[in-house]
Every structure is written in structure tokens, then in C-alpha cells.
C-alpha positions in Angstrom: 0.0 0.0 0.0 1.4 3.4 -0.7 1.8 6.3 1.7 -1.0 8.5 0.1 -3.2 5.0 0.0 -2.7 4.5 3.3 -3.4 8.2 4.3 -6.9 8.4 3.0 -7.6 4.8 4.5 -6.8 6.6 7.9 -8.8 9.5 7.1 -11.8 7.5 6.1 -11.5 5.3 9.0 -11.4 8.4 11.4 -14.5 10.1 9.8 -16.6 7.1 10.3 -15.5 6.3 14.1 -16.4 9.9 14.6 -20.0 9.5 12.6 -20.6 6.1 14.4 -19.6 7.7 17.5 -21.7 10.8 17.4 -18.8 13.2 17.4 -19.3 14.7 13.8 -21.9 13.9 11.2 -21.1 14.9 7.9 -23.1 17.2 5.8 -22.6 19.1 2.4 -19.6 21.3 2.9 -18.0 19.6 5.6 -18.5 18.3 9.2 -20.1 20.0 12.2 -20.8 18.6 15.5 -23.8 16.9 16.4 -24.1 19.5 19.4 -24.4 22.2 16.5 -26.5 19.6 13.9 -28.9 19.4 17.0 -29.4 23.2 17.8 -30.1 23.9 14.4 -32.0 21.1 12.9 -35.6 20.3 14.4 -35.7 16.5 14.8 -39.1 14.7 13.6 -40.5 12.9 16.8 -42.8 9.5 16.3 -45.4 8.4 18.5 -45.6 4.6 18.2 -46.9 3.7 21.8 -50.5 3.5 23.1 -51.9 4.9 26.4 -49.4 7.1 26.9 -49.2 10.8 28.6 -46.0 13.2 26.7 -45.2 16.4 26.1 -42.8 17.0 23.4 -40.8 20.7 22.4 -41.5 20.6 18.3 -38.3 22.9 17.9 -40.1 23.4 14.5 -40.0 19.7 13.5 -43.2 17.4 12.7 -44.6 15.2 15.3 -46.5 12.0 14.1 -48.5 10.3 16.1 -49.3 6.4 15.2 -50.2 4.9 18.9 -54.0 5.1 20.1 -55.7 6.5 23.0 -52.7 9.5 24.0 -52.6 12.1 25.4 -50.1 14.2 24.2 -49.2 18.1 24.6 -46.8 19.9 21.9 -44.8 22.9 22.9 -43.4 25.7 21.0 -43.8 25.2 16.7 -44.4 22.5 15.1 -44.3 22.2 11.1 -46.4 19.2 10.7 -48.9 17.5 13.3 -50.0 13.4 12.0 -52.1 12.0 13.7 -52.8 8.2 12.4 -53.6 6.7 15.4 -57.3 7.0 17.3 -59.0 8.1 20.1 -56.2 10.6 20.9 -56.2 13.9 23.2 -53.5 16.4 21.3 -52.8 20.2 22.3 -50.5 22.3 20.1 -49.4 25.6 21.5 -48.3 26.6 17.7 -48.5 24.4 14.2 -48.4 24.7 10.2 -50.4 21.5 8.8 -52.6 19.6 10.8 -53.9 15.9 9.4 -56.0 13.3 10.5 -55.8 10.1 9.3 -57.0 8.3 12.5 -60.8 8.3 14.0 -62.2 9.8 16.9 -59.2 12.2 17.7 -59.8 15.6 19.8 -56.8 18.3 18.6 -56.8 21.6 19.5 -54.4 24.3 18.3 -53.8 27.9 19.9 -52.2 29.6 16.7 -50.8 29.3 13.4 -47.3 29.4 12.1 -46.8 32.9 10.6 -50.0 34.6 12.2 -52.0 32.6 10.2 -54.7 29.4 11.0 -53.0 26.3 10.2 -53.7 24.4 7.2 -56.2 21.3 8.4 -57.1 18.0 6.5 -59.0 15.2 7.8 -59.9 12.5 5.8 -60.6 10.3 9.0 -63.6 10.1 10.7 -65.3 11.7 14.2 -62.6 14.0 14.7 -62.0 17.3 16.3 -60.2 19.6 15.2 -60.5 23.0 16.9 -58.8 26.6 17.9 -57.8 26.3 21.6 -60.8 28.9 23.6 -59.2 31.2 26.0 
């Protein structure tokens, strides 16, 4: 193996430790730190479980909710509320796109992203989908 082989071997292997490690993830134009990756990218959140009670900080990511019977609280903005699942209790302080895909789900919203309603679509069934009353 020659010397510049061997160099770029080393250099590959150190990037992936680092990746599989969670030191640095890489991204178009280099690396940054998965401190930094985290503060500045929301991270999508998935509700699998049933019967649960959460609150969950969107951060401006989606939250997608698949489990039945929750009751779950979102904080801050969201960009996407899914709810598949049924029978669940969901309050949103602040969302884009709400959709209900489940049945017999109560969601309540207390405003809009951008000062505006958010968009709604509910092809389920028996669900509620309303502006939070103060």
C-alpha cells in the first residue's frame, strides 16, 4: 500500500468512528458537530406507543402520532402534526399543517405558524379539530 493510500484509508476510517460515534456527522460542505446539527435542525418525533401521557418541544419539526388513546401536549412550533392513530387527546401551542388520518381524535391548536390558522385536512372520521378557547 502506498503512503498517500494508506493516508486516505486513515482519514476515512477516522471520519466514520467519529460519525458512528456521534462526534461529527457529515453534511454538504464539511463536518459540524452533532451539538451544533442538533441546535439547528428540528428532529421529527414519532409516537408509536398507546396509552401514553407526553409532552414533546417541536423545535419546529413534525410530530407524528401512530399509537391510540394518547394524550399528548406539543410545545413551541411544530411544522407538521400526523395523527394516524385514534381516540387521541393532542394540544398544540403553535402548528403549520394539521392531518388526521385516525378516527375519533380531539386536537386543539392555539395559533398558526406565521400569524396565520393552520392548514387542516381530515380524511378520518369523528374528529375534532379546533382553535384552543381562551
Amino acid at each position: 500500500m502506498g503512503t498517500h493510500h494508506l493516508s486516505m484509508t486513515m482519514v476515512a476510517f477516522v471520519l466514520l468512528f467519529g460519525v458512528m460515534a456521534g462526534k461529527a456527522v457529515a453534511r454538504p460542505g464539511g463536518l459540524r458537530s452533532r451539538a451544533a446539527a442538533t441546535y439547528t435542525e428540528a428532529a421529527d418525533a414519532t409516537i408509536d406507543e398507546s396509552l401514553i401521557k407526553r409532552t414533546i418541544d417541536c423545535k419546529g419539526g413534525g410530530v407524528t402520532i401512530n399509537g391510540d388513546k394518547n394524550q399528548v401536549t406539543l410545545t413551541g412550533q411544530c411544522s407538521t402534526l400526523r395523527v394516524n392513530g385514534n381516540e387521541n387527546i393532542v394540544k398544540v401551542e403553535a402548528v403549520a399543517e394539521i392531518t388526521t388520518w385516525g378516527n375519533r381524535n380531539k386536537v386543539t391548536w392555539t395559533r398558526g405558524a406565521g400569524g396565520k390558522p393552520p392548514k387542516i385536512s381530515n380524511p378520518g372520521t369523528a374528529n375534532v379539530i379546533k382553535k384552543e378557547e381562551n
